[in-house]
N, C-alpha and C positions, 0 to 999 in steps of 0.2 A: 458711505455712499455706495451704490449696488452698481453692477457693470451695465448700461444699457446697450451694450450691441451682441449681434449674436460673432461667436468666435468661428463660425464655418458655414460654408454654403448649405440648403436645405438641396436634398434631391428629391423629387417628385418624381414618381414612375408614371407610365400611363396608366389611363383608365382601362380595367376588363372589357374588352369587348361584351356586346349586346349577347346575353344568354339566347340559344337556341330554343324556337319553340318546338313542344312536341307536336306531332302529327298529327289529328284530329280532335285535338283541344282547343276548343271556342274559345275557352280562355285566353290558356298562350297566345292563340292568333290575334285576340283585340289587343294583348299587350304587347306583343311584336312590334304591329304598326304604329304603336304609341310612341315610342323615342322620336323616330323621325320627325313626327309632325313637332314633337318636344324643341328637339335638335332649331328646326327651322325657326322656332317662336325665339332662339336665343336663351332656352331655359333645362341650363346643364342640370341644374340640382332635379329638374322634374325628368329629367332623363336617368339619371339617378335611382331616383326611388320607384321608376316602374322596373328597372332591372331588379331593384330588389325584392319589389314586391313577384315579378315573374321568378325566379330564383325561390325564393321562399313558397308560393303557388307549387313550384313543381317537387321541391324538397318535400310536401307535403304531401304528395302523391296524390293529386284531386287531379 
């Protein structure tokens, strides 16, 4: 028979802060205000993936 519990507490760090948008990118700017309104709807994971997707946008250099 296999052990069912875990042997130590899990730590969870926070989350990264919202990436900075660049200055005169229309882009970053619509994805900026995205989390917030995310934030308010109650929908972390869609908070989430627009940091990644701006993250990614700007790694890209567009």
């Amino acid at each position: 028979m296999s052990e069912t519990t875990m042997t130590g507490p899990v730590r969870v760090g926070l989350p990264p802060q919202d990436p900075d948008p660049v200055d005169g990118c229309d882009v970053c700017g619509a994805l900026a205000r995205a989390p917030e309104a995310a934030r308010l709807d109650g929908d972390l994971s869609k908070v989430s993936d627009i940091n990644v997707e701006m993250r990614s946008h700007q790694a890209a250099g567009r």
